[in-house]
C-alpha angles and dihedrals in degrees: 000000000000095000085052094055092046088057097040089056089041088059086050085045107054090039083064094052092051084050086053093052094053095058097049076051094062095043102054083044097054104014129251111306139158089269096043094052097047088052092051092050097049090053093046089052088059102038083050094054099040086052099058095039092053089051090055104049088041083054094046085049092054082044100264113132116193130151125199119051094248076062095048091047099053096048098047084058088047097059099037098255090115126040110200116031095178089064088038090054092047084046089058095038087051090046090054093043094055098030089064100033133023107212112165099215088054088050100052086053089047088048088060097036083053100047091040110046112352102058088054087053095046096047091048084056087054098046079047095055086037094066093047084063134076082239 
């Protein structure tokens, strides 16, 4: 049952990666605006959580049983699924400052961030899970 939920999550995952491309898409097509980076933000925000969650339930699956997602992430560096923490660690700290409060500044440095570093990160994960599939 456990292997079915890590690759159910892992479908909802990578369609929101697809979603996340898109949108990076749009935006080297027609430039960085208000709409694009809210856009980019809000499908950040749910590539991030599917991510983590996928990781958790793939961990609990290899019998490894962690909670939060600092502990998800951890264990997923430790054993080689990720390959940058650090990253991993600013991308959760970014997720829980725009999910609480929207500030606009704070979202046209994540859009960068996002387009610059994180994408690459989440789309690594998803290559990782990928190959853990019979894709």
């Amino acid at each position: 049952m456990q292997e079915v939920r890590w690759l159910q999550r892992y479908e909802n995952f990578q369609k929101s990666v697809v979603n996340l491309e898109d949108t990076k898409k749009c935006i080297e097509k027609n430039g960085l605006n208000k709409i694009y980076i809210m856009a980019l933000v809000q499908s950040f925000e749910i590539s991030f959580e599917l991510a983590w969650k996928t990781l958790k339930d793939y961990l609990q699956f290899n019998g490894i049983k962690v909670d939060t997602p600092r502990e998800v992430i951890k264990e997923s560096f430790s054993n080689n699924i990720i390959k940058d923490g650090q990253i991993w660690i600013e991308m959760m700290e970014a997720r829980n400052k725009t999910s609480h409060t929207y500030k606009e500044e704070f979202a046209n440095e994540l859009a960068k961030d996002i387009l610059n570093i994180y994408i690459e990160q989440i789309n690594n994960l998803s290559e990782h899970f990928k190959s853990k599939t019979n894709e």
